[in-house]
C-alpha positions in Angstrom: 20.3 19.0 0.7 21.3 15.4 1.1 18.2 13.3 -1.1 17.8 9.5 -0.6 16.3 7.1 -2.9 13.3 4.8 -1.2 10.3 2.7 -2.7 7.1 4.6 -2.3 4.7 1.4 -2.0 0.9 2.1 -2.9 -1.8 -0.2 -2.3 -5.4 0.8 -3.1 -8.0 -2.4 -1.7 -11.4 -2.6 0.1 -11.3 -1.3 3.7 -12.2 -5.1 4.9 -8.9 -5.5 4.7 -7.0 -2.4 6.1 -6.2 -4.2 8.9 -4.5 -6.8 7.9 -2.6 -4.8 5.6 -1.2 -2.9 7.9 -0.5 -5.1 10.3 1.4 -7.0 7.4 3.4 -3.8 6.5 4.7 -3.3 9.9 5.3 -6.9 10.3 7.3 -6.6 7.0 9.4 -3.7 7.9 7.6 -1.0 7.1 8.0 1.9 9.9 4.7 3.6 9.4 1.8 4.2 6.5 -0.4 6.8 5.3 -4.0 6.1 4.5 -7.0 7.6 2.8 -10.2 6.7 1.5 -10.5 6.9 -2.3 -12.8 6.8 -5.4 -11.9 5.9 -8.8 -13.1 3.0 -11.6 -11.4 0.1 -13.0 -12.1 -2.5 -15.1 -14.6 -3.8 -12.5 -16.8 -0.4 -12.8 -17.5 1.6 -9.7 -18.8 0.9 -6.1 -22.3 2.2 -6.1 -23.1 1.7 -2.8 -21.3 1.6 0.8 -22.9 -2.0 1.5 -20.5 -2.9 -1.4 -17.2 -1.3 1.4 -15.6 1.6 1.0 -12.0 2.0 -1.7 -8.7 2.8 0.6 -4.9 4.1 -0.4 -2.2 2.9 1.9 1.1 4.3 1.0 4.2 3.7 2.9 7.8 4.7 1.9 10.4 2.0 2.4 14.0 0.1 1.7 13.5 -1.8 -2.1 14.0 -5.4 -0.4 11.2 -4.3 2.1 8.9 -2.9 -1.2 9.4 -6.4 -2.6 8.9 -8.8 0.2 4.9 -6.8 0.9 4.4 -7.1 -2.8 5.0 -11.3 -2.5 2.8 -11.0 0.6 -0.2 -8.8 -0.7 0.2 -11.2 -4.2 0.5 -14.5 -2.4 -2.3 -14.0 0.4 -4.6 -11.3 -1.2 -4.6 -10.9 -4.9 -6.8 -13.7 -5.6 -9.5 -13.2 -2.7 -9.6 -9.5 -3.1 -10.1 -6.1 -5.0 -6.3 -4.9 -4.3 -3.7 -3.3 -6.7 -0.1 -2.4 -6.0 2.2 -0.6 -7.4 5.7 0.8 -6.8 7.2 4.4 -7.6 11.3 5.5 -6.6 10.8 8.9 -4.9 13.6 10.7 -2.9 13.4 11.7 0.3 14.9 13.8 3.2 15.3 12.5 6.3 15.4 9.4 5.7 16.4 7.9 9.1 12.7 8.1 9.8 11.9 5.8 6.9 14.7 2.8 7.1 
């Protein structure tokens, strides 16, 4: 079993924003993204109400330069207009042709 190092990327913002997002990850490098609604409380409390939107995951595995050059992106053109955290894990992967 032959295991490869990537970046898994995490993002977890407002869905007015998935969009963009995405479109920014592919743009980026990123060769696909999996994403999920989610639920959880910060240091901003909870949403209470779906008027407020709705909480979304977006994870995508990818290359460490490609990790780095979303996080500038999502901290340059979001993190001061939006709820949205990042964060970065190293996972190992098989198959990793469909990844790079």
């Amino acid at each position: 079993m032959n295991l490869v190092p990537f970046k898994l990327l995490t993002i977890v913002a407002t869905d007015a924003i998935e969009h963009r997002i995405t479109k920014d990850l592919k743009s980026l490098g990123a060769k696909g993204y999996t994403r999920s609604e989610v639920e959880g409380e910060g240091i901003h409390g909870k949403h209470f109400s779906d008027w407020e939107g709705r909480n979304i995951k977006i994870e995508t595995l990818v290359k460490e330069e490609v990790a780095i050059q979303i996080m500038e992106k999502l901290s340059s053109d979001y993190f001061g207009k939006y709820s949205i955290i990042c964060f970065l894990s190293t996972v190992e992967v098989l198959r990793p042709e469909r990844f790079a």
